[in-house]
N, C-alpha and C positions, 0 to 999 in steps of 0.2 A: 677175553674178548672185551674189549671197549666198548663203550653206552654210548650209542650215535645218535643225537634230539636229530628227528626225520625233518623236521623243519629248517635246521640249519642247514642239512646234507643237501637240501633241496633248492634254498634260496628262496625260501616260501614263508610267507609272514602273514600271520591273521590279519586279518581287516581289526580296523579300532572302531569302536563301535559308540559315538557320546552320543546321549541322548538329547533331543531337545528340549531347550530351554523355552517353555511357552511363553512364560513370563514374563522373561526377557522380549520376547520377540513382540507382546502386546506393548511392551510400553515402548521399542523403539517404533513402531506403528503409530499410536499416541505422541510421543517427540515429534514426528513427521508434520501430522495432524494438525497438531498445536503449530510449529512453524509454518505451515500453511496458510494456517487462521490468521495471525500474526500478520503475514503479507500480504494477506484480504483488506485489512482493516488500517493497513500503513498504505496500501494502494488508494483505497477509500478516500483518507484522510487527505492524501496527496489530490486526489480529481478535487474533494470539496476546498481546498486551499487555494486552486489553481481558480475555480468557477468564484470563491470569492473576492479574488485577486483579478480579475477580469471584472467583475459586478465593479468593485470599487475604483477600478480607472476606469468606466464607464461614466459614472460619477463625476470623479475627477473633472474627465472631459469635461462636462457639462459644465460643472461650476468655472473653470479657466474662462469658457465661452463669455460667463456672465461674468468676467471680472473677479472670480472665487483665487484664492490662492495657488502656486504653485507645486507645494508640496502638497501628497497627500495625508501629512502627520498634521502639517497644519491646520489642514481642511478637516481632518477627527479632531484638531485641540479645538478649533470655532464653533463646530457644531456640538461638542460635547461642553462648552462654555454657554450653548443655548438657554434659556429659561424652556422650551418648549420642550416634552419627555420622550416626545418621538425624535427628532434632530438629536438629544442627547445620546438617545438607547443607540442612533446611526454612528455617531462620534464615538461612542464607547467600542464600540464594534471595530470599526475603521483602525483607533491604535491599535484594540487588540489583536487585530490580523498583520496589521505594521510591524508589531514588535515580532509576532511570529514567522513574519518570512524575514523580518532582522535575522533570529537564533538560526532558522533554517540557511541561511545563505552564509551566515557566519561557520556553518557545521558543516555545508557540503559544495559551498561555493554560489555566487550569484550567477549563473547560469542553471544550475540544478534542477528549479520550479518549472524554468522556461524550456526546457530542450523537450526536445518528443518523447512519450508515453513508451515505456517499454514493456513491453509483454507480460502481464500480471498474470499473478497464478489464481486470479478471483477469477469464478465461474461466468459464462455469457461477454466473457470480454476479448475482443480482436483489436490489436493495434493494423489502423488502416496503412496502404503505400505510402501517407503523406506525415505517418505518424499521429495522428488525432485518434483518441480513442471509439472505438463505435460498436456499441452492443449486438450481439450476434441475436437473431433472431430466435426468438424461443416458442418452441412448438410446445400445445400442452397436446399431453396424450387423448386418445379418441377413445371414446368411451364405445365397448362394444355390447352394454347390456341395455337394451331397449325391444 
């Protein structure tokens, strides 16, 4: 009589059984996390780039009005030529945000800064119909021990 394995007669196969890997599964959580954060703080970086880049052709405008230069590099090289430490510290500021929407437009195009807001993954933030950013309303919790 021949040895028949009942499993094969049957077409029947154990379940495989691996266990989990916790470890694993907390640092692809942490990965997560971490990139999240990451496009918190690039989101950030991009709104305060943007409000300072609006601050400084504000500026701009004004001095053109009063006969100031046209360029705004020029207008940070004259004020930062100031003898005065508040006009400098303004001048210093002015290239240093010139040069970095220079690198930024060189890296992702001069349109990049200016197109509409897109949907960030940072907490309390809604891009509106018109595209503009706008903070969603934040409820704090109601305290029910009184």
């Amino acid at each position: 009589m021949a040895l028949v394995n009942p499993n094969i007669a049957m077409s029947f196969r154990q379940p495989e059984f691996t266990p989990r890997n916790a470890l694993a599964e907390y640092a692809q959580i942490q990965q997560i996390q971490g990139g999240q954060r990451q496009a918190e703080v690039a989101d950030m970086q991009l709104r305060r780039m943007r409000q300072e880049d609006e601050d400084i052709e504000r500026i701009h405008q004004i001095a053109m009005k009063n006969g100031g230069p046209d360029s705004r590099m020029e207008m940070g090289r004259a004020l930062f030529a100031s003898r005065n430490p508040t006009q400098r510290e303004l001048g210093y500021k002015i290239l240093q945000h010139e040069e970095a929407v220079r690198a930024y437009n060189s890296e992702f195009g001069p349109r990049a800064m200016a197109a509409p807001a897109m949907p960030s993954s940072a907490p309390n933030v809604m891009v509106a119909p018109e595209g503009e950013l706008v903070a969603a309303p934040i409820t704090a919790p109601k305290c029910t021990k009184h």
